[in-house]
C-alpha positions in Angstrom: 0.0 0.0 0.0 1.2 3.3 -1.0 0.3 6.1 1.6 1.0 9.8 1.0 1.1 12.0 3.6 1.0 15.6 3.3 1.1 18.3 6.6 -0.7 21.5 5.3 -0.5 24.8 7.2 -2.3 25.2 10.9 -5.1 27.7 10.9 -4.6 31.4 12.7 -7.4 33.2 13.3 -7.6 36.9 12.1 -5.7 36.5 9.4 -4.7 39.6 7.2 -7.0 39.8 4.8 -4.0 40.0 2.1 -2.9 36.7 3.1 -6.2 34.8 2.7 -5.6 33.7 -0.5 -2.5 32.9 -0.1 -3.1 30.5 3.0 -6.2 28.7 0.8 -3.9 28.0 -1.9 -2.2 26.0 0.5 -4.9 23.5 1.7 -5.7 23.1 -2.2 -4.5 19.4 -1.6 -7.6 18.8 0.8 -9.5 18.1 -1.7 -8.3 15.4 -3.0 -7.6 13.5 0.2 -9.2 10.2 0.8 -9.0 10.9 4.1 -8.3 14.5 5.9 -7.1 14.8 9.7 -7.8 17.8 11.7 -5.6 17.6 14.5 -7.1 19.9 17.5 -5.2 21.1 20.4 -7.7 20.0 23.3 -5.5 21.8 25.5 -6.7 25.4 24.1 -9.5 27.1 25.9 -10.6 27.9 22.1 -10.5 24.4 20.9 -14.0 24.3 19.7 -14.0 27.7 18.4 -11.1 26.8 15.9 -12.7 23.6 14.7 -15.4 25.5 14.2 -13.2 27.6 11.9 -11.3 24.9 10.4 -14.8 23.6 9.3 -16.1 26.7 7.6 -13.0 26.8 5.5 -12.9 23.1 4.7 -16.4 23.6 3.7 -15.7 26.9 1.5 -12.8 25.0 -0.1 -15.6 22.1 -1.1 -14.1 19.4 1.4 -17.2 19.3 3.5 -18.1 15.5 2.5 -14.7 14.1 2.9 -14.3 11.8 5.2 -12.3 13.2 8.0 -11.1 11.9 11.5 -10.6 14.5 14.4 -7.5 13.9 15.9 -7.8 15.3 19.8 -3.4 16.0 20.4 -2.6 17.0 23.9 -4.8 15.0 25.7 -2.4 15.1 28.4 -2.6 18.8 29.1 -6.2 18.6 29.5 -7.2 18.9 33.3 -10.7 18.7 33.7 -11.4 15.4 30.8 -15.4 16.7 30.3 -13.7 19.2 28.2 -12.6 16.5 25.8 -15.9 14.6 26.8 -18.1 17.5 25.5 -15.9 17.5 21.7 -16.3 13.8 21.1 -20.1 13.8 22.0 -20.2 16.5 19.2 -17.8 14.5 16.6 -18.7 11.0 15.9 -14.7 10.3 14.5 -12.4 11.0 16.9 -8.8 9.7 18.4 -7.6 10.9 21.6 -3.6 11.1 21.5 -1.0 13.1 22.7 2.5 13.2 20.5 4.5 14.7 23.3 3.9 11.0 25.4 2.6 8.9 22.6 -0.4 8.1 24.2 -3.3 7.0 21.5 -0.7 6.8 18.1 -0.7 2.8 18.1 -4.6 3.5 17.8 -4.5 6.3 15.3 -2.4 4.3 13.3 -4.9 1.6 13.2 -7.4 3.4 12.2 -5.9 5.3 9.4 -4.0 2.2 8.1 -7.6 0.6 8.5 -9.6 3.6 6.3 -7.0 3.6 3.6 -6.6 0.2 3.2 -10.6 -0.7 2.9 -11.0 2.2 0.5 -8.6 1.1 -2.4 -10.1 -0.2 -5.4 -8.0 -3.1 -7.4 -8.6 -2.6 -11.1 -6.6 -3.1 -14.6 -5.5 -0.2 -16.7 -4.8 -0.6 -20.1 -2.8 1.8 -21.5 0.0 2.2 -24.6 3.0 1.3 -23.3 4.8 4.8 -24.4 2.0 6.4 -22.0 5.0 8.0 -19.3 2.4 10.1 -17.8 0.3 7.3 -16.8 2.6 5.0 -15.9 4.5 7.5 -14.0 0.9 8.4 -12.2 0.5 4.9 -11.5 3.7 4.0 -10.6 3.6 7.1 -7.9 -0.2 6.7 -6.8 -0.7 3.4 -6.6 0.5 -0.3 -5.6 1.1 -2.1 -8.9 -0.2 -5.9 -8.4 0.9 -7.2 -11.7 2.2 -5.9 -15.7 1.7 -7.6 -18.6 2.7 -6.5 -22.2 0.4 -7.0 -25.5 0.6 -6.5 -29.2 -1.8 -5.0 -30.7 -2.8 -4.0 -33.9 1.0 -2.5 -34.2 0.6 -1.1 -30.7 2.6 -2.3 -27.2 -0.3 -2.6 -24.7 0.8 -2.3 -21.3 -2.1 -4.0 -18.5 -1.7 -3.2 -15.1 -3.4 -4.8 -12.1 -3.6 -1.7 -9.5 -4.6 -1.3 -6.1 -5.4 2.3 -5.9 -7.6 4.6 -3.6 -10.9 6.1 -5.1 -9.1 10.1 -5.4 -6.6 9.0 -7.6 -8.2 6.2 -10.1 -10.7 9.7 -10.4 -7.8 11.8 -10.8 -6.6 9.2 -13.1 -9.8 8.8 -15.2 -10.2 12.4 -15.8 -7.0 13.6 -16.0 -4.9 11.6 -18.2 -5.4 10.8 -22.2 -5.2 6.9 -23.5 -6.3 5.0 -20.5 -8.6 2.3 -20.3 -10.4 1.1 -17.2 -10.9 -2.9 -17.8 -12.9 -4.6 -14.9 -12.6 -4.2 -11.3 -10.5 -7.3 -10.0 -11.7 -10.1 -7.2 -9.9 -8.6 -4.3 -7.5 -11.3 -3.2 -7.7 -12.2 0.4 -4.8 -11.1 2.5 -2.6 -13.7 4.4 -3.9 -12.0 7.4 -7.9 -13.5 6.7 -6.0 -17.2 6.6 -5.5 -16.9 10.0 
C-alpha cells in the first residue's frame, strides 16, 4: 500500500486579509484527500472555536463530505477530561492522543491504516506502453499488483493490475489521455484472513 502524507499549514485566526488567499492555496490538496485529519489542540480554551473555523473553510474549499477523523493531540494537558468529553459527544470520529507521550498513536495508526486500506479499489489499466504520464501516475499513486505486455494491432499494450484509492483512479480517469479502465479485480484475500 502506497500512503502519501501531506502536513498542510495550521489555521490562525484573524488573518490579514491579504494573506487569505494565499493560506487557501495551501490547503488546495484537501481536496483530494481520501482521508483528511484535523488535529485539534484539546488543550486550548478555544479548541471548539477553531474547529469550528477549520470547518467553515474546509467547507468553502468544497471538502465538507470528505471523510475526515478528528485527531484530539494534547490530551495530556487537559485537566478537567469533560472538556474533551463535550468534543467527542459533538464528533462521531475522533482519536484521543498526545505526540508529546505517545499516548493514543498505536490507535491512530490503526485506524488510518484501517480507512485507507478498505477504501482502495483493485482494477486493470490498459494503456499504450509509451503512456510515461500514466505509468508514471500509476507508478507514484498506486500499488502495482501485476504488468503484462500485448501486441496489438501495431501497438505495445501495457495491462496493469492496481490497487489504488478512489481520489486517484478519479484523478486518473479524468485527467490523463489513453487509458482504459478494464474490470474491477476479485480482491484477493490477505494472508492475514488465513488466519
Amino acid at each position: 500500500m502506497v500512503v502519501l502524507v501531506s502536513d498542510t499549514v495550521g489555521f490562525v485566526r484573524d488573518l490579514p486579509h491579504q494573506l487569505v488567499a494565499s493560506f487557501r492555496a495551501t490547503l488546495e490538496e484537501a481536496i483530494h484527500a481520501d482521508l483528511l485529519m484535523h488535529i485539534v489542540d484539546v488543550s486550548s480554551r478555544t479548541a471548539e472555536l477553531e474547529m469550528e473555523s477549520v470547518n467553515h473553510v474546509l467547507a468553502e474549499l468544497g471538502c465538507a463530505s470528505n471523510e475526515t477523523l478528528v485527531v484530539l493531540n494534547k490530551c495530556d494537558a487537559v485537566v478537567d477530561q469533560t472538556e474533551i468529553q463535550v468534543i467527542e459527544s459533538k464528533v462521531p470520529d475522533c482519536v484521543r492522543i498526545s505526540a508529546k507521550t505517545g499516548d493514543g498513536i498505536d490507535d491512530l495508526r490503526e485506524y488510518v491504516l484501517k480507512q485507507v486500506g478498505s477504501r482502495a479499489n483493485h482494477v486493470t489499466i490498459r494503456t499504450h506502453a509509451g503512456n510515461g504520464e500514466a505509468l508514471a501516475f500509476l507508478d507514484r499513486h498506486a500499488t502495482i499488483l501485476d504488468r503484462r505486455y500485448c501486441d496489438e494491432a501495431d501497438a505495445c499494450v501495457t495491462e496493469i493490475d492496481v490497487r489504488i484509492s478512489p481520489a486517484k483512479l478519479n484523478q486518473l480517469r479524468h485527467r490523463i489521455d489513453g487509458i482504459e479502465i478494464v474490470s474491477p479485480r476479485p480482491q484477493r484475500p490477505s494472508p492475514e484472513s488465513d488466519v
